[in-house]
N, C-alpha and C positions, 0 to 999 in steps of 0.2 A: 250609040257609042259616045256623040260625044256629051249627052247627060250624065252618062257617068264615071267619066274621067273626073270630074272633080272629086267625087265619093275616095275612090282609089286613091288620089294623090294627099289626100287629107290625114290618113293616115300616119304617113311617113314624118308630113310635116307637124305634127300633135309630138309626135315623138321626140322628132329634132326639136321643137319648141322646148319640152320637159327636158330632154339633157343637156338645153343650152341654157335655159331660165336657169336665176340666182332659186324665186322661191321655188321650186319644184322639188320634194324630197325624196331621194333615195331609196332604194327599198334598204338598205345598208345602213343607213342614216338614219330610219324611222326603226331598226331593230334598237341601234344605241340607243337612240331615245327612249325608246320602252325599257330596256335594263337601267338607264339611270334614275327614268322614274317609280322603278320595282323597287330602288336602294333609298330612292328618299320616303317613298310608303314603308318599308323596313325602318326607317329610321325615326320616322313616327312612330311607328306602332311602340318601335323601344322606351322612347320615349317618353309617350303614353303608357306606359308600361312602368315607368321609370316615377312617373307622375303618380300615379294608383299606390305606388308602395312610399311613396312621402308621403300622400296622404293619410292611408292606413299606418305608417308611423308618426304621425300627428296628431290622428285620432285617437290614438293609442296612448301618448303621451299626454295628451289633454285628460283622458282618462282618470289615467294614476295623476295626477296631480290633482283632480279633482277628488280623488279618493283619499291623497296623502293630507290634503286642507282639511277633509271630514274627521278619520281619523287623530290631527292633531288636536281640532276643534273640541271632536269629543273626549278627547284623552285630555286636554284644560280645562275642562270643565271637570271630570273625573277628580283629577289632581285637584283642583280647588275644593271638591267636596269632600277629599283624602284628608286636608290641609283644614279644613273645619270641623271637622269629626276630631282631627286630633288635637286642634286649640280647646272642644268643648271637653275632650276625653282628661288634657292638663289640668283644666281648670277644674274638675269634680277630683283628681288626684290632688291637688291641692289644695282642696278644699277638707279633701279626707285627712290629708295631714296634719293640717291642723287642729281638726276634732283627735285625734290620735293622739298628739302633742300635747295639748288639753287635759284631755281623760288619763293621759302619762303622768302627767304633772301633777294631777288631783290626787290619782293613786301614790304618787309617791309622797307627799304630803299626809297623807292617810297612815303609809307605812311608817313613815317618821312618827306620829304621834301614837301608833299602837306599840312601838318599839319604846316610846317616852315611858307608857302607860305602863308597859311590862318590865320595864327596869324600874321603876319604885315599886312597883306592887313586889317584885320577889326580889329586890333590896344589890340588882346588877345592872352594872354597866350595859348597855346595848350601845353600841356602834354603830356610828352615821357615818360613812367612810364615803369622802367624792369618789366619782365613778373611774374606774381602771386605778385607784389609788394601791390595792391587793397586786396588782400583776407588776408593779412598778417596786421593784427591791427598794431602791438608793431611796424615791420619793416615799415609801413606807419607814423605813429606820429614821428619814429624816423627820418626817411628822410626828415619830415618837420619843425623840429628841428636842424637839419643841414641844411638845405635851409635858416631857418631866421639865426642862426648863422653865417653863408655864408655870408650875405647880400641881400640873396634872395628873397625880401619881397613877391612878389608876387607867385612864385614857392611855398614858404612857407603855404602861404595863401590857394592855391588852396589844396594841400596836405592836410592842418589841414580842409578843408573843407568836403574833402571827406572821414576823416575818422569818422567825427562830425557827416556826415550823414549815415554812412554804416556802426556805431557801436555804437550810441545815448545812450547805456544803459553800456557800456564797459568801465573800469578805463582807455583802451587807447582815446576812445569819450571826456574821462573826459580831461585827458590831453592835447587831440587837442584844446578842445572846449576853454581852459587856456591859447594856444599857440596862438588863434585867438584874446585873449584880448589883450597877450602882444603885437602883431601886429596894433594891432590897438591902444593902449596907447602910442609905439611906431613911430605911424604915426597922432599922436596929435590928435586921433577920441576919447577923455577921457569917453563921453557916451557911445559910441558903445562899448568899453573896459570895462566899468560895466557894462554892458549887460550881455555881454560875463561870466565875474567872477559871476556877479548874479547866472546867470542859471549852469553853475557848483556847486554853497551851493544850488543853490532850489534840484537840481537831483540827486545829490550825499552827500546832507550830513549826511543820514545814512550810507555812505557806507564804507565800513574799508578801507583803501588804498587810500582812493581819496584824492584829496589835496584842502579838504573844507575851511579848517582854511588858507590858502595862497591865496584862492579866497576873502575870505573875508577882508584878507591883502590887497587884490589888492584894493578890492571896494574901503576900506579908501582911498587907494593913487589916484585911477581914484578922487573921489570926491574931496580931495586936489589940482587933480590939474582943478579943476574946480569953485575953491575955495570956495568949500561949508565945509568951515569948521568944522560946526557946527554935519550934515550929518556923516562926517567923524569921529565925536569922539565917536558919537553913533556908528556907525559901529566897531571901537578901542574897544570901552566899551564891546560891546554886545563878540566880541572875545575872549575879558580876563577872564569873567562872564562862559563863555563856555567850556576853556581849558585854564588855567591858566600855567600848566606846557608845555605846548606845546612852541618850540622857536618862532611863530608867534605871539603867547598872549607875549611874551619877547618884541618882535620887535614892536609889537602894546603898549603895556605900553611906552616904550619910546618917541612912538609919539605921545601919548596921554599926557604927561606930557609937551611936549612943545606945542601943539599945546592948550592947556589951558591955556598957558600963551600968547599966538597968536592971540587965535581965539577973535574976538569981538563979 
């Protein structure tokens, strides 16, 4: 009995010892601690978790940048070989233009001298006319205006011919068409020269600008000197009747007053 009285009393006291001791833990005490270290392993793993998709969006990003350097790489290079082909592609364009320009220039050259060849051989004029000179009215009548002032009856001639024809309704037409009377009053054809002035008042004498009253000027004088006097004071008359302040009704009364005392 009494070996083991101590066995028996031992118990109690292990027990009181564990509910009085500071370290002795709880069964209560050690469940908490197990839920709070379930929540920091949870918060790991999140974590870890959290870490894996930064990574994988780093990796990711490393990626394409590494693809966007290749592709700009290769595309500078592309472009510089774009940018070569097309300085070499300028340079053989320019190179053709000037052979072009050349062989222009040669031909034209050629055409000036078969055109020389062909107006002596069949005893005409051939025309070397600067280029867009034809499509240009004012700059056409003007050139043939300088030609007859020149001397150049016939250059003159062909010029106011073609602008008579290629602008019939045009105040420069009108002024060609005036430039071929005085050619021709000047080359003693007095008919063909009222011709001429005729059809300037028939075409143009409603027209503002035109130089109707100086055609009809002309007529008198063409008829004067074909010594149709008579013709001629009607035509004076019919001028002054029509535009009395105009300086051609001036110029026409003066020769209307001698040629009254002239005319038989």
């Amino acid at each position: 009995m009494i070996g083991t009285a101590p066995r028996i009393l031992a118990i109690p006291l292990f027990t009181l010892f564990c509910v009085t001791s500071v370290g002795c833990v709880s069964v209560w005490h050690f469940e908490d601690l197990e839920a709070r270290v379930a929540a920091v392993e949870g918060d790991v793993r999140f974590m870890q978790e959290r870490q894996k998709e930064d990574q994988d969006r780093l990796t990711k990003l490393h990626q394409d940048m590494t693809e966007a350097e290749e592709t700009l790489r290769l595309s500078g290079a592309n472009l510089g070989d774009d940018v070569d082909r097309l300085k070499k592609d300028l340079a053989r364009l320019q190179s053709t233009d000037e052979e072009l320009q050349f062989a222009l220039s040669k031909e034209a050259s050629e055409i000036k001298a078969i055109r020389r060849a062909l107006g002596e051989r069949l005893g005409i004029s051939m025309l070397d006319l600067p280029e867009g000179l034809v499509d240009n009215p004012d700059a056409l009548v003007k050139a043939a205006q300088d030609a007859f002032a020149g001397g150049d009856d016939a250059r003159a001639s062909e010029l106011a011919g073609i602008a008579a024809a290629k602008y019939p309704d045009s105040l420069a037409g009108a002024r060609a068409i005036m430039l071929l009377g005085d050619i021709a009053m000047k080359a003693g054809s007095y008919a063909t020269a009222a011709r001429e002035y005729q059809r300037v008042y028939n075409n143009f004498k409603s027209v503002s600008g035109a130089p109707s009253n100086e055609a009809l000027l002309k007529i008198g004088e063409a008829l004067e000197k074909q010594a149709n006097c008579k013709k001629a004071i009607e035509i004076y008359q019919f001028l002054i009747d029509g535009d009395k302040k105009s300086a051609e009704a001036k110029t026409a009364a003066e020769r209307l007053k001698k040629l009254k005392k002239s005319c038989k």
